[in-house]
Kinemage of the C-alpha trace (Angstrom):
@kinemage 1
@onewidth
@group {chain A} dominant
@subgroup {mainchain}
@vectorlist {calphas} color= white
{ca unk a 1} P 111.635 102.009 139.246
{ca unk a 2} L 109.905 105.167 140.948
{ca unk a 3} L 111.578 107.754 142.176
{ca unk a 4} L 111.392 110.484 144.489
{ca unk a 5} L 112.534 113.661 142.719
{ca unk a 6} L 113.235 116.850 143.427
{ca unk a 7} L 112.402 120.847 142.085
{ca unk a 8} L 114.591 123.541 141.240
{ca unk a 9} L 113.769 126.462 143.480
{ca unk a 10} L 114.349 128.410 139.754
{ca unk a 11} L 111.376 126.728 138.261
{ca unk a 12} L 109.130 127.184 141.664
{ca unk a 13} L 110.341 131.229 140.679
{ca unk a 14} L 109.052 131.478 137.328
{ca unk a 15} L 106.440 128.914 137.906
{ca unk a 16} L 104.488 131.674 140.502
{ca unk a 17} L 105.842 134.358 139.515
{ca unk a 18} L 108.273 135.229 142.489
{ca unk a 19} L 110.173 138.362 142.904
{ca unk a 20} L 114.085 137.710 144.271
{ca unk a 21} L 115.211 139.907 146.785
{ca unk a 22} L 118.602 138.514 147.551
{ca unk a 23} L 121.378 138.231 144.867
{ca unk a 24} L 120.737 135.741 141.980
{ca unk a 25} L 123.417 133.545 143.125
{ca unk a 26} L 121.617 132.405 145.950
{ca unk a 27} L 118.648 130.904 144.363
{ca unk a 28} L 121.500 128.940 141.944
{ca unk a 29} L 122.009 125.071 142.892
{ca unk a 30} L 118.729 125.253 145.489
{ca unk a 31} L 116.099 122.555 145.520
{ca unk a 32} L 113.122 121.664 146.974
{ca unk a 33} L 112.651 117.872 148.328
{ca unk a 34} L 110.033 118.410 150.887
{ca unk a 35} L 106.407 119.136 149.433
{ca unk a 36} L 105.117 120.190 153.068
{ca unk a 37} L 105.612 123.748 153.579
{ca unk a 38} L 105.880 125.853 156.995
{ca unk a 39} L 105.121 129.607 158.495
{ca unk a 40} L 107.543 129.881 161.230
{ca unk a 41} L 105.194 131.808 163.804
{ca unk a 42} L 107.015 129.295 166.358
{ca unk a 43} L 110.414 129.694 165.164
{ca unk a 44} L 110.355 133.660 165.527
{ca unk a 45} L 109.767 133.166 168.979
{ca unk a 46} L 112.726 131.133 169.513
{ca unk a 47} L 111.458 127.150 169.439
{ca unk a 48} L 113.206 125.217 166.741
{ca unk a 49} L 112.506 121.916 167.854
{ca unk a 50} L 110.980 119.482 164.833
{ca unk a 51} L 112.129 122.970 162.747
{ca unk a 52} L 112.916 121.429 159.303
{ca unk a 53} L 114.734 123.918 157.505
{ca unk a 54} L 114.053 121.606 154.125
{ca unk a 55} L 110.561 122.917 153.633
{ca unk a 56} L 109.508 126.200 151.965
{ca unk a 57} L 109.314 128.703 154.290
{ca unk a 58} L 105.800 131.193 154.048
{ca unk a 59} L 106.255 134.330 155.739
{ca unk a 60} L 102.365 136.778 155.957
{ca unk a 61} L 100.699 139.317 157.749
{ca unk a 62} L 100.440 137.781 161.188
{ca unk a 63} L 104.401 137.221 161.023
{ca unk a 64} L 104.821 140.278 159.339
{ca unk a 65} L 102.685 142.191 162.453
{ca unk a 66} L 104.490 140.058 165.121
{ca unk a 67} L 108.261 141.152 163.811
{ca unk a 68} L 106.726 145.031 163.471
{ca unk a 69} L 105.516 144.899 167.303
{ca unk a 70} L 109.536 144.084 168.153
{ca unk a 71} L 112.610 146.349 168.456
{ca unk a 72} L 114.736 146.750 165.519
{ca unk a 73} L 117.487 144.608 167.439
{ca unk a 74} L 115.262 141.900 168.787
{ca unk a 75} L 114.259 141.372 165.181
{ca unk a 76} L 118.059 141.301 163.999
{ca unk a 77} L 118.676 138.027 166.827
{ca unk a 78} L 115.403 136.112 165.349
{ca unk a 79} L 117.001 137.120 161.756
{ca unk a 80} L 120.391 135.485 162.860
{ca unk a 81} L 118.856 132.387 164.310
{ca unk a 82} L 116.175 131.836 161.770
{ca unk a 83} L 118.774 132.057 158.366
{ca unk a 84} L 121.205 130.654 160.509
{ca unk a 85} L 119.403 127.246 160.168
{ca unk a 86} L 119.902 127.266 155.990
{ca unk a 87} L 116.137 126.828 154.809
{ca unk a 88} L 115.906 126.292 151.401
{ca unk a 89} L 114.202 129.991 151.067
{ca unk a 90} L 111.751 132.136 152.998
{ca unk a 91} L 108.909 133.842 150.646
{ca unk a 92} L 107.379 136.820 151.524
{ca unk a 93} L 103.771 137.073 150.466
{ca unk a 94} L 101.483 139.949 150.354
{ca unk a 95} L 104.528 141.849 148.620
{ca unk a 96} L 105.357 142.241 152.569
{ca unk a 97} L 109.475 142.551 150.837
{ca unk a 98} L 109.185 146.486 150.497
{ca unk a 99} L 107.770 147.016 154.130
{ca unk a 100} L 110.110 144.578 155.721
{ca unk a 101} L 113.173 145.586 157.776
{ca unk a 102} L 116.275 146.195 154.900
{ca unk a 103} L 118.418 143.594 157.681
{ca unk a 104} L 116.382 140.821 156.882
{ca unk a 105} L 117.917 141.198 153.702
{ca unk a 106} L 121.637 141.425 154.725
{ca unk a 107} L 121.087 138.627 157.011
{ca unk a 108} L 119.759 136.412 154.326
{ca unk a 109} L 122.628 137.628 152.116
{ca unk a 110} L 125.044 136.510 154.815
{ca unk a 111} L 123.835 133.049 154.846
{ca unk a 112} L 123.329 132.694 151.341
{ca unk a 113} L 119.378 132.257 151.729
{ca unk a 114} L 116.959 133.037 149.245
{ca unk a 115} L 114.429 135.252 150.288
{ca unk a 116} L 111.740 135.784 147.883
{ca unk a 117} L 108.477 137.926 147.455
{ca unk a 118} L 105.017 136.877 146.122
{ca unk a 119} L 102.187 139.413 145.613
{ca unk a 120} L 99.574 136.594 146.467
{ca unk a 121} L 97.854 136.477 149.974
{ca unk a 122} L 100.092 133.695 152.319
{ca unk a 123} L 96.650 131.391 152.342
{ca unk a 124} L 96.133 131.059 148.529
{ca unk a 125} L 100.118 130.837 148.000
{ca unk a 126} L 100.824 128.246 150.929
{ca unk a 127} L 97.966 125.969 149.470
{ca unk a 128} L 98.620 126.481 145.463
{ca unk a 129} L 102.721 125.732 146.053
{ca unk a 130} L 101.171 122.390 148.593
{ca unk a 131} L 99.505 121.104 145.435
{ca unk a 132} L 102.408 121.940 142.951
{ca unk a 133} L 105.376 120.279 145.140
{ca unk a 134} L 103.111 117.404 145.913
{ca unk a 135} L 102.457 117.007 142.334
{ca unk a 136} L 106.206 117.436 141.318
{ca unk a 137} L 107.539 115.075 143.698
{ca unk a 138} L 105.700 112.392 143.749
{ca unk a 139} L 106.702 108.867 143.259
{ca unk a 140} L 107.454 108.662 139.397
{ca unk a 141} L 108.076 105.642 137.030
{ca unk a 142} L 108.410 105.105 133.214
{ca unk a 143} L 107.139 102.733 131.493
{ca unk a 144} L 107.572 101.690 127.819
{ca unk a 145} L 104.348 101.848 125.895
{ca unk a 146} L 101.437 104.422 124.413
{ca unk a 147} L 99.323 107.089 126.555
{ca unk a 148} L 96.184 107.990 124.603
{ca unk a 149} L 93.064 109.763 125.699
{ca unk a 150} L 89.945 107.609 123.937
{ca unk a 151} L 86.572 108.850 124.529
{ca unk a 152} L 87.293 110.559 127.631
{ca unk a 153} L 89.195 107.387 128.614
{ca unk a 154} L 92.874 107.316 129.752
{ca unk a 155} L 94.544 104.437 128.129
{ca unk a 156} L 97.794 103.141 128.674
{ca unk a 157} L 98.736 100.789 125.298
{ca unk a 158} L 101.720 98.255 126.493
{ca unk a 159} L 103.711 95.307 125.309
{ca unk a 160} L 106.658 93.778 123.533
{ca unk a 161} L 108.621 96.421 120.769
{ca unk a 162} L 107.264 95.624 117.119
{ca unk a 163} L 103.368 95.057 117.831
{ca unk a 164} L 102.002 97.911 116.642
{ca unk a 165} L 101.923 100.258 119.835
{ca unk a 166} L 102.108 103.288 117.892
{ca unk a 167} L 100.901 102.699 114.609
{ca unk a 168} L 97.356 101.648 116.654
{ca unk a 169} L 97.764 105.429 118.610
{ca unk a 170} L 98.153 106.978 115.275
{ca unk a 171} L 95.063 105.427 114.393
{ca unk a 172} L 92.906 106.219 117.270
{ca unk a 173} L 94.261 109.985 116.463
{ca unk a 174} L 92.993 109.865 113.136
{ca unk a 175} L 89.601 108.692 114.666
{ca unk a 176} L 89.610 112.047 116.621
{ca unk a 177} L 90.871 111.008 119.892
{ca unk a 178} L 94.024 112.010 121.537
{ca unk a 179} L 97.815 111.452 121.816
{ca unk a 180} L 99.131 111.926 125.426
{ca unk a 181} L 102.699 110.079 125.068
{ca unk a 182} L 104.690 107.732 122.764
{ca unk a 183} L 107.306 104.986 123.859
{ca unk a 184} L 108.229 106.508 127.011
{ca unk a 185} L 105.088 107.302 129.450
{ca unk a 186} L 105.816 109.475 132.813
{ca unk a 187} L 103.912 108.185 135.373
{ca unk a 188} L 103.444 110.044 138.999
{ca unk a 189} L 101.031 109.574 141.742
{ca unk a 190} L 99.224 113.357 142.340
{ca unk a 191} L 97.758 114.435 145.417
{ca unk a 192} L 94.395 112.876 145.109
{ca unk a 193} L 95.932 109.498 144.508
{ca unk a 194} L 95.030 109.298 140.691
{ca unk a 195} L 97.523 108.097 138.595
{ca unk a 196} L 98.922 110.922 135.565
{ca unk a 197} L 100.528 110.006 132.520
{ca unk a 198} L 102.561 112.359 130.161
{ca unk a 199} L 105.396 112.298 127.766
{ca unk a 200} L 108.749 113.010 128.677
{ca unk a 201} L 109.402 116.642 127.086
{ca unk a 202} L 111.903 115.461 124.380
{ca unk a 203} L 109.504 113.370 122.560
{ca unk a 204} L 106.497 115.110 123.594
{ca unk a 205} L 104.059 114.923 120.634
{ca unk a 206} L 106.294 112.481 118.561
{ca unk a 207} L 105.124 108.968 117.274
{ca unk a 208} L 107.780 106.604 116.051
{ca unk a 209} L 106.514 104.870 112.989
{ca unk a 210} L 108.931 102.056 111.517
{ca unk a 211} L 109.378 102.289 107.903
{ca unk a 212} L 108.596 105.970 107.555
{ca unk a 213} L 110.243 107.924 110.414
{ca unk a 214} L 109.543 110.456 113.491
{ca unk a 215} L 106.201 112.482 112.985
{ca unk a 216} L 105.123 115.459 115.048
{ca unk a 217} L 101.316 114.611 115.837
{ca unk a 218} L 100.657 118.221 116.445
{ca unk a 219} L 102.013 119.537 113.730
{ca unk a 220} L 100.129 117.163 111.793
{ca unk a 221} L 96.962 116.653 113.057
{ca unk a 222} L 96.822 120.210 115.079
{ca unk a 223} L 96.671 120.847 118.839
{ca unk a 224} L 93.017 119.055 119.148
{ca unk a 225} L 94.957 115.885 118.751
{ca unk a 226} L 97.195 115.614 121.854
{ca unk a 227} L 97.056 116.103 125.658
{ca unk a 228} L 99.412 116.962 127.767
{ca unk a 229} L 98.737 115.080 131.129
{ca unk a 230} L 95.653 112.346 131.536
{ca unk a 231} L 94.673 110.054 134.091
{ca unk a 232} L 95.508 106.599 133.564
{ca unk a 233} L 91.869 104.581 133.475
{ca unk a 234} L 92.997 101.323 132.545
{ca unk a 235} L 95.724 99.428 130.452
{ca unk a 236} L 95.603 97.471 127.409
{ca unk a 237} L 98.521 94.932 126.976
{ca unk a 238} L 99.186 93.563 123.644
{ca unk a 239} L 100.529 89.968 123.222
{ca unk a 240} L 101.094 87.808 120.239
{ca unk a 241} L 98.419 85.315 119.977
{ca unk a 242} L 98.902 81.551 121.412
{ca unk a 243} L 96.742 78.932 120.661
{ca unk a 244} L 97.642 77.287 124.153
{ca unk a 245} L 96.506 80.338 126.121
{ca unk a 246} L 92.607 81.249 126.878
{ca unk a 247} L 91.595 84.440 126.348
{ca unk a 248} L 88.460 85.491 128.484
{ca unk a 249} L 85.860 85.558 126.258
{ca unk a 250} L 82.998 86.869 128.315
{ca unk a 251} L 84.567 89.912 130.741
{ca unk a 252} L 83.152 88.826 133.754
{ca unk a 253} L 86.180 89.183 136.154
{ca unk a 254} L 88.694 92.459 134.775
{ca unk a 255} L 92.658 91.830 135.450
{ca unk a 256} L 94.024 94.289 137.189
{ca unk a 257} L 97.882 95.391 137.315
{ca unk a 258} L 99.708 97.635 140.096
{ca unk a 259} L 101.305 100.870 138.824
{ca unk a 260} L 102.590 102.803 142.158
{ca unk a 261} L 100.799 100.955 143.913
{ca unk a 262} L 96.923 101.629 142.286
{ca unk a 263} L 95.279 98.626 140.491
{ca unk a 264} L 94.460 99.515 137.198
{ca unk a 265} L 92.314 97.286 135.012
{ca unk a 266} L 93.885 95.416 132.361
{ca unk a 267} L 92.536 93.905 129.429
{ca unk a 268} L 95.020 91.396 127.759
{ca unk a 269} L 94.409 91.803 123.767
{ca unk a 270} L 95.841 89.187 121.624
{ca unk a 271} L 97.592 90.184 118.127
{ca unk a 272} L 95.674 88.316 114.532
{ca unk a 273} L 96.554 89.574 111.099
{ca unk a 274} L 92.992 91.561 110.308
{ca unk a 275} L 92.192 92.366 113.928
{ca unk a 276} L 91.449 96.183 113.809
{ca unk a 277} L 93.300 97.161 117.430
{ca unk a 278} L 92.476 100.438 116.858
{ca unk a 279} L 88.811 99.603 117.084
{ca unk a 280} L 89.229 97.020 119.922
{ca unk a 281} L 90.888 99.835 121.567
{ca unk a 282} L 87.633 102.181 121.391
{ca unk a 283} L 85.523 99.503 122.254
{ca unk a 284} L 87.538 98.522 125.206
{ca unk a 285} L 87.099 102.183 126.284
{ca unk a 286} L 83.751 102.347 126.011
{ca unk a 287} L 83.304 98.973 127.592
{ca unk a 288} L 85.246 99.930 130.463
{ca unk a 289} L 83.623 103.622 131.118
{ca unk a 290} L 80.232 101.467 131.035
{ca unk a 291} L 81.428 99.608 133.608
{ca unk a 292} L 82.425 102.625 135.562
{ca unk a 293} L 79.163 103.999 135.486
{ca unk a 294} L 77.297 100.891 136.854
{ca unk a 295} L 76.854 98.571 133.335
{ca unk a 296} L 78.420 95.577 132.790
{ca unk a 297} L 77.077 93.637 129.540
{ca unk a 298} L 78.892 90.720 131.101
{ca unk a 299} L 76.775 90.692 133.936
{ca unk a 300} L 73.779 91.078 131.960
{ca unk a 301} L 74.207 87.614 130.026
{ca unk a 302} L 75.010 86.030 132.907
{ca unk a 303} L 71.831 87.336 134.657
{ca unk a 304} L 70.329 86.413 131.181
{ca unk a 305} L 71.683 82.727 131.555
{ca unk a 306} L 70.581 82.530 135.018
{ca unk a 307} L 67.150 83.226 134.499
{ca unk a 308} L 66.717 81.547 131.153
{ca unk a 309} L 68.051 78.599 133.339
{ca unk a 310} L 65.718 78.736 135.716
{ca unk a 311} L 62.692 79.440 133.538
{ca unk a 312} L 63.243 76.141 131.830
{ca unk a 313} L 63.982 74.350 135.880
{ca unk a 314} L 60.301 75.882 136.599
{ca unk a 315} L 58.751 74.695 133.017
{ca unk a 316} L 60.105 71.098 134.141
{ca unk a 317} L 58.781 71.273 137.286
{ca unk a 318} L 55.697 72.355 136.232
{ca unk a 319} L 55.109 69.568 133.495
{ca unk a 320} L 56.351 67.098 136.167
{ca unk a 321} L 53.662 67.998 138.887
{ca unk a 322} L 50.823 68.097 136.068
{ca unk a 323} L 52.024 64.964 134.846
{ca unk a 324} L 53.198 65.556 131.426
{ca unk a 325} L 55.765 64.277 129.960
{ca unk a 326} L 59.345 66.526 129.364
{ca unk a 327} L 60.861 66.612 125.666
């Protein structure tokens, strides 16, 4: 089931690098829900109507200049009324903390509100910390099954426990491509819409092999064998095979299945004793980025069919209208 998560405004701190200006204990138990962000050029002038205190609060120069053009006690009444309202924190860019008035600061204390400093300029910050909370709290779901990167490709491995999920990864990672996650894939929706898989950090480079134990791909194979995040391109769902069911044998119309709501193609490959699913795997890869680029072998037999059909429709015709006879 996908969730809607949350950040801890300590990770958003020693993700970029922020400077705390208020005690530590303020930052403690905070998090950030909201990925929008705000610069309360409004809000210093006294409207707080559609004000959500919830969002990361950007203080820069033009704020900075407005507050400087004020009396020292006009500034301490939009101090009270702005912390007043509990945002989750107010950051300071342009390092704007060591020229700002020292009661912005004892008001922020009083109401237990982080205030925070960045040295970056209040454009570049605002839009890098858009991208990372949009990133980090998107819609997530995990789903059972093998994230590998083959040939570029992002492919998500699924199906029942026991069919050779990892052992086929293993495989593929031996042939040079790429492990991404085993077992348990993290899937979120980024800001572009693309679907990005990773491991859950626990297991993160692990396979699971039955009969011989937990390995550490990395370790192994060295960091040219894994991947920390890739885009999911298209899933491959192993299935025992079943003599009742029909298998499409040509490729002409690709399954698709809904993760998050994206359709992702999905190619249903059944499980024989000498199959080589590694292989199928590649192929299916290849197939598919083909595909993506404008080929489709499919289509090409069919057009193949089509005009070897009608070649032989014309031959007839002509033999008919000369007279000859058809064999």
């Amino acid at each position: 089931m996908a969730d809607h998560s949350s950040v801890r405004l300590q990770r958003i701190i020693q993700d970029f690098h922020l400077k705390v200006l208020t005690s530590p204990e303020t930052v403690e138990k905070r998090e950030v829900v909201v990925a929008e962000i705000n610069r309360p050029a409004l809000q210093l002038t006294g409207f707080y109507e559609y004000f959500d205190p919830a969002r990361v609060q950007i203080l820069g120069k033009v704020e900075f200049s407005y507050l400087s053009s004020l009396t020292h006690e006009q500034r301490l009444l939009i101090f009270e009324r702005f912390f007043s309202t509990n945002p989750v924190c107010l950051v300071l860019c342009r390092s704007l903390g060591e020229q700002m008035d020292p009661s912005m600061i004892e008001i922020a204390e009083k109401y237990r509100v982080p205030l925070l400093e960045s040295q970056d300029v209040t454009t570049n910050f605002g839009a890098n910390i858009t991208q990372y909370l949009q990133d980090e709290l998107a819609p997530r779901i995990c789903l059972h099954g093998v994230m590998v990167d083959c040939f570029g490709e992002g492919v998500l491995i699924m199906g029942e426990s026991g069919l050779g999920k990892s052992e086929t990864a293993l495989e593929l990672v031996q042939r040079g491509h790429r492990l991404v996650a085993d077992d348990v894939v993290e899937v979120h929706k980024n800001s572009e819409g693309e679907l990005m898989a990773r491991s859950v950090d626990l297991i993160q480079n692990m396979i699971e092999l039955r009969g011989v134990g937990v390995i550490n791909v990395k370790e192994l194979y060295g960091v040219q064998a894994i991947r920390l995040t890739k885009t999911i391109d298209m899933v491959v769902h192993l299935e025992p095979w079943s003599p009742e069911k029909n298998y499409d044998r040509v490729g002409l119309n690709t399954a698709t299945i809904n993760i998050l709501g994206n359709e992702v193609a999905l190619y249903a490959i059944p499980i024989m004793v000498g199959r080589n699913l590694s292989m199928i795997v590649e192929t299916a890869a290849l197939n598919h980025r083909q595909k993506k680029m404008g080929y489709n072998a499919a289509e090409e037999l069919r057009d193949r069919v089509n005009k070897n059909i009608q070649t032989r429709k014309q031959q007839k015709n002509d033999l008919l209208s000369e007279g000859g006879e058809i064999k």
